[in-house]
C-alpha positions as CSV (number, residue, x, y, z in Angstrom):
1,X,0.0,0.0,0.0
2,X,1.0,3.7,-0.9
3,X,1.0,5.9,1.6
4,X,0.5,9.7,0.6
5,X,1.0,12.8,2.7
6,X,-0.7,16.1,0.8
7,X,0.1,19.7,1.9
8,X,-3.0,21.9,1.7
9,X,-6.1,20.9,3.6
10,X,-8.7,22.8,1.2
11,X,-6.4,22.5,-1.7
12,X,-8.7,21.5,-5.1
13,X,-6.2,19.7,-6.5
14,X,-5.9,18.0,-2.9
15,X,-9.2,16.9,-2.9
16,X,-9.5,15.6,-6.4
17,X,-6.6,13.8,-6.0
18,X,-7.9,11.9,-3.1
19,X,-11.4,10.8,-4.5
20,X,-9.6,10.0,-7.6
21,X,-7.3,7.0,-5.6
22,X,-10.8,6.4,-4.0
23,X,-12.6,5.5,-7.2
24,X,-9.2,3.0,-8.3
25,X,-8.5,0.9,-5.6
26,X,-7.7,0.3,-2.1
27,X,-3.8,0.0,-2.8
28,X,-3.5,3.8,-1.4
29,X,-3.8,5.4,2.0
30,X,-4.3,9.4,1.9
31,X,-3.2,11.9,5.4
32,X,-4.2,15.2,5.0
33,X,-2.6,18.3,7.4
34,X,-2.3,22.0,6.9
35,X,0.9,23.9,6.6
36,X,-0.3,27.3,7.8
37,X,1.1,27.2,10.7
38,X,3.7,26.0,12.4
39,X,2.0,22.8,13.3
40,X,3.3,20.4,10.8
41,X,7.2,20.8,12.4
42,X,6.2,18.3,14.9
43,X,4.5,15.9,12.8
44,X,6.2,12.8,11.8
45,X,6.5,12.0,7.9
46,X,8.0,8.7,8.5
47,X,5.1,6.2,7.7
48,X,4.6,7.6,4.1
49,X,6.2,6.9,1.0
50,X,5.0,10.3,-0.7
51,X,4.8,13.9,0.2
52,X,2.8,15.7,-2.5
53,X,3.7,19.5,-2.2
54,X,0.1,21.5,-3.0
55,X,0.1,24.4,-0.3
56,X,1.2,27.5,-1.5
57,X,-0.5,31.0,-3.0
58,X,-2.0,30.0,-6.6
59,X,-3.0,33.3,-7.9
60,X,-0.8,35.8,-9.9
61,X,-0.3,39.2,-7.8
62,X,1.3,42.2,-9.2
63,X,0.9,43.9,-5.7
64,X,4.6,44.3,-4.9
65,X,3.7,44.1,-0.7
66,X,2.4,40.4,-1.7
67,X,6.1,39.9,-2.6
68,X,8.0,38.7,0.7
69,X,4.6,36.5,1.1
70,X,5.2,34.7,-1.9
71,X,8.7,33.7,-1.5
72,X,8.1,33.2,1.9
73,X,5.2,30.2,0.8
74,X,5.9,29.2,-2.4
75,X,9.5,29.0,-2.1
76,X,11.1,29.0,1.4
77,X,7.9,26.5,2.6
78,X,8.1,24.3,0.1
79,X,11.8,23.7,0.8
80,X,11.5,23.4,4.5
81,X,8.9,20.7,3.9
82,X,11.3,18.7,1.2
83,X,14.2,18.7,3.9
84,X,11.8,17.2,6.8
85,X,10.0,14.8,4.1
86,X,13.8,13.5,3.3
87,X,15.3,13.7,7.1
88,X,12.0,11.8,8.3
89,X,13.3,9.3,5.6
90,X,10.1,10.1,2.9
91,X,10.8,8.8,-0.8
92,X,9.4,10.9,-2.8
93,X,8.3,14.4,-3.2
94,X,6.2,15.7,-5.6
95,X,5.9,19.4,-6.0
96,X,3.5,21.7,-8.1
97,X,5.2,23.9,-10.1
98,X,3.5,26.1,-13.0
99,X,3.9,26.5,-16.2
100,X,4.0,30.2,-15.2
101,X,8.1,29.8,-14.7
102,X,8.1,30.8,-18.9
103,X,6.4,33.9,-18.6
104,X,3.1,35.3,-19.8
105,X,1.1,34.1,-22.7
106,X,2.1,36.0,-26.0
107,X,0.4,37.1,-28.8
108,X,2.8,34.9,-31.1
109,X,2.5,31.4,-31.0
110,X,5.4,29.9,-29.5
111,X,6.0,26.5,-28.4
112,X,7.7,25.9,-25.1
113,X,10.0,22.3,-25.6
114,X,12.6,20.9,-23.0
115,X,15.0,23.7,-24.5
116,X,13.1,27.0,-23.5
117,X,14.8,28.4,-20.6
118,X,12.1,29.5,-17.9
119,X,11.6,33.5,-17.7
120,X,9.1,34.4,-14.8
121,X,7.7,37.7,-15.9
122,X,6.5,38.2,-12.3
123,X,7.1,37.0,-8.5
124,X,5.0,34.1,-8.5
125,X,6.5,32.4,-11.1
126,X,9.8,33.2,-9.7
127,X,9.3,32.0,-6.1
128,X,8.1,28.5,-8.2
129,X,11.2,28.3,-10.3
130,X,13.3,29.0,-7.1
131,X,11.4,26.4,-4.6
132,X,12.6,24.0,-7.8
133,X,15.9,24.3,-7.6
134,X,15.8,24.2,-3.6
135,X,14.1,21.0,-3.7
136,X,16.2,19.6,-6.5
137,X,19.0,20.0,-4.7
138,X,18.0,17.6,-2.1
139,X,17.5,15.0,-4.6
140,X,19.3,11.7,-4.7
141,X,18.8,8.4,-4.8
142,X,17.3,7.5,-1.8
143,X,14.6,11.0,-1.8
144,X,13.3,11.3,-5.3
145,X,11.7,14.3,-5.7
146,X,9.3,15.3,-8.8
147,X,8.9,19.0,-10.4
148,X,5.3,19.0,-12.3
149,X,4.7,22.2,-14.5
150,X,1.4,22.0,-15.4
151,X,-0.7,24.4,-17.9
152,X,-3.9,26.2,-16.5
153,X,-5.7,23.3,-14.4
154,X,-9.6,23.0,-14.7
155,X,-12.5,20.8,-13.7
156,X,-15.8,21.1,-11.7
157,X,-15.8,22.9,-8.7
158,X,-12.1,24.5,-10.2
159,X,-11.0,28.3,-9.8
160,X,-9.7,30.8,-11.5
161,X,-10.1,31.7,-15.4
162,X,-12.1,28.7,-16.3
163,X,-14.9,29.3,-14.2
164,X,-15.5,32.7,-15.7
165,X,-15.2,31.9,-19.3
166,X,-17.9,29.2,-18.5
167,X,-20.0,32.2,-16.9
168,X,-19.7,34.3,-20.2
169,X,-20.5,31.3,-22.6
170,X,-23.9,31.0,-20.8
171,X,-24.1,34.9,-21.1
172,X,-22.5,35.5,-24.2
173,X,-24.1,34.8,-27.7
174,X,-21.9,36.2,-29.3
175,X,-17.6,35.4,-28.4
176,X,-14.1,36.9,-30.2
177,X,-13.1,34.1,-32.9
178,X,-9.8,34.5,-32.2
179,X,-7.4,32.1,-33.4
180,X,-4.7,31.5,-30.1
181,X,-3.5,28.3,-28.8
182,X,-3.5,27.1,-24.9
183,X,-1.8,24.1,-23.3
184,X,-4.8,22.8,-20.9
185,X,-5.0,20.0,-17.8
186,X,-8.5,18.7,-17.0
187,X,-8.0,17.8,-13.3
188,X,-9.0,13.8,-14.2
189,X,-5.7,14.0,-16.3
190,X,-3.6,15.6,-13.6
191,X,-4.9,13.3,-10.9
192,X,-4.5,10.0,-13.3
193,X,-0.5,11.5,-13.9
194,X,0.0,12.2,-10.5
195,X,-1.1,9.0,-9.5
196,X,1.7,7.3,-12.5
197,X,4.1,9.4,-10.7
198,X,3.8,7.8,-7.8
199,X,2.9,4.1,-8.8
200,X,6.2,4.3,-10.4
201,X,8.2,6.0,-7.8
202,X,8.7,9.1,-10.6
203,X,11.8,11.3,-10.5
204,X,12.3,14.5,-12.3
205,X,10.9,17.2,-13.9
206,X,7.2,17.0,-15.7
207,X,5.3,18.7,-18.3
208,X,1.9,17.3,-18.3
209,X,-1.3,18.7,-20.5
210,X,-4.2,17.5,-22.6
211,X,-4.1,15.6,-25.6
212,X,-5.2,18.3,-27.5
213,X,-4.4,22.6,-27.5
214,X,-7.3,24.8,-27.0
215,X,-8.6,27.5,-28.5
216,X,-10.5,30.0,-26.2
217,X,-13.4,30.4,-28.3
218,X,-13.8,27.2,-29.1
219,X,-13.6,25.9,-25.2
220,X,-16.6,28.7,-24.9
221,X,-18.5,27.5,-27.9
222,X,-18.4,23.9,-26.3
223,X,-19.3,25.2,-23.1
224,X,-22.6,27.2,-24.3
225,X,-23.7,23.9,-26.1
226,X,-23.1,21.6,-23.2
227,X,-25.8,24.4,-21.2
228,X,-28.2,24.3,-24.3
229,X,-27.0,27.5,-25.7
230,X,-25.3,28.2,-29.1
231,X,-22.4,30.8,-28.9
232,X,-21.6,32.4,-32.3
233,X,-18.4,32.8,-33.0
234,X,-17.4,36.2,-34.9
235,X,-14.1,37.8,-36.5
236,X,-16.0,41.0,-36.5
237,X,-13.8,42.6,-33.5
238,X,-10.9,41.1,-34.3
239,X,-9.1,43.9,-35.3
240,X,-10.1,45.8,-32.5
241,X,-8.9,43.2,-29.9
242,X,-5.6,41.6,-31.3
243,X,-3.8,45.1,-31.2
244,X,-4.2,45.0,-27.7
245,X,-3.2,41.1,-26.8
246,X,0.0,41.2,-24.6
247,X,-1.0,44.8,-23.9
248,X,-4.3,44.2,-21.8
249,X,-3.8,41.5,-19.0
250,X,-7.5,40.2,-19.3
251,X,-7.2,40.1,-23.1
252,X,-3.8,38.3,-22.7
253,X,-5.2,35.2,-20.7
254,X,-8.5,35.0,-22.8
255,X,-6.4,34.8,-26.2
256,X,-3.0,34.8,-25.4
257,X,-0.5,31.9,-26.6
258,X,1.0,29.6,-24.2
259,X,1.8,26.0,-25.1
260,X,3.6,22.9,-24.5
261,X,5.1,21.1,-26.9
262,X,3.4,17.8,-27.2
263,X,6.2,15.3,-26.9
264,X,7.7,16.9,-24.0
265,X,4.4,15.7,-22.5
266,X,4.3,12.3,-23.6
267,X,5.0,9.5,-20.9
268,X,5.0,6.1,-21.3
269,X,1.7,5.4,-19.4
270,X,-1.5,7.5,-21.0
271,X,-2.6,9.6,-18.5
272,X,-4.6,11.9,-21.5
273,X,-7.8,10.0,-20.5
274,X,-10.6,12.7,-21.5
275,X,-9.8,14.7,-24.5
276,X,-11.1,18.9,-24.6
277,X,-14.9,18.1,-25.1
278,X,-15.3,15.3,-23.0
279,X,-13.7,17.2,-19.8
280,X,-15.9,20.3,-20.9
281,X,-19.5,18.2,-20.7
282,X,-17.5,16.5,-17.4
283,X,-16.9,20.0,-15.8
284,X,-20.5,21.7,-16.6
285,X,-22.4,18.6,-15.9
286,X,-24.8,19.5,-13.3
287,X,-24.1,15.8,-11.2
């Protein structure tokens, strides 16, 4: 049996994760604690196999007193943890990264591979791509630790962009046919990947995302018809909005580019088990 310490009481991903081993077998054993506190010092990670890493700030912030915070949780945290997990003799930990250590989406379409070296453009993707290379530096053969950058993450009950682009398509009947490309993870593919990572006792660094790129009007076309309503997609303010893409925040992450390059997310288990409009009628269904 596997035995699996996550960080982050109320995280989503957390609690995915854990019905997800539910639904499979009985070959996994799931502790929960927070890391808000101080708390967790005196706890003893010895009687699990895995620590997976999922406390931390998700959201961007540009608010420059939010900067100490950040380092402070998503970096100097996340370390601390990785030296108890390997001094309490854990052997393996698995931390979320983002794909948010590249930058921001762009207006031109290009492809991150195993090459592209990372370029936070702001402090949360910096304090991710520094709590890497803290953690990686613990690494060896006895405390295997596993960096996954994932794309934007969605799924029912999910936060963040996804939720209000599915807001808008039941709004909307009209949506921007813009033509921009984004790297996606439905949380059933995450879980399924996390859950290889740790069957196989995984080490390194991990670039997992759907089968397929999406296109933002598209995902908002598929959304309207899963709720019964038929979103028309027009070119007609196109030249009023592209001008403005990596200009405009909000218009950067509804049509900005930012993609993987497929076979840097290959693995030799398929994890890709819902493709874009299967995980969109998963996500909206009302059960």
């Amino acid at each position: 049996m596997k035995k699996i310490l996550i960080t982050g009481k109320s995280s989503y991903i957390g609690h995915q994760f854990e019905g997800w081993l539910n639904q499979s077998n009985n070959n996994y054993y799931v502790d929960k604690i927070s890391v808000r506190d101080d708390l967790w010092k005196s706890e003893n990670f010895n009687e699990h196999d895995t620590v997976l890493h999922l406390a931390g700030i998700a959201h961007v912030s540009r608010d420059p007193k939010m900067e100490d915070l950040y380092y402070q949780v998503n970096r100097d945290l996340t370390i601390d943890l990785a030296r108890k997990a390997k001094a309490d003799g854990v052997r393996q930990f698995i931390f979320m990264s983002s794909i948010i250590v590249y930058g921001d989406s762009s207006t031109e379409k290009q492809i991150i591979n195993r090459e592209t070296v990372p370029q936070p453009s702001n402090f949360y993707g910096d304090s991710k791509l520094k709590a890497e290379k803290g953690i990686n530096e613990l690494a060896d053969e006895t405390f295997k630790v596993v960096v996954i950058r994932p794309p934007m993450i969605y799924g029912k009950g999910s936060k963040g962009n996804y939720p209000k682009l599915a807001t808008v398509a039941q709004k909307l009947p009209i949506f921007p046919d813009i033509d921009n490309q984004r790297s996606m993870l439905h949380i059933d593919n995450l879980c399924e990947f996390i859950k290889l990572m740790i069957d196989n006792n995984e080490t390194g660094l991990f670039f997992p995302q759907n089968s397929e790129y999406t296109k933002t009007s598209e995902m908002v076309r598929l959304v309207g018809e899963v709720h019964g309503k038929n979103v028309r997609l027009t070119r007609l303010f196109n030249p009023f909005i592209k001008p403005f893409i990596g200009r405009l925040e909000f218009l950067n992450k509804l049509f900005g580019n930012l993609v993987y390059d497929q076979e840097m997310s290959k693995y030799n288990k398929n994890y890709q088990i819902v493709n874009l409009k299967q995980s969109i009628n998963a996500t909206e269904s009302v059960k």
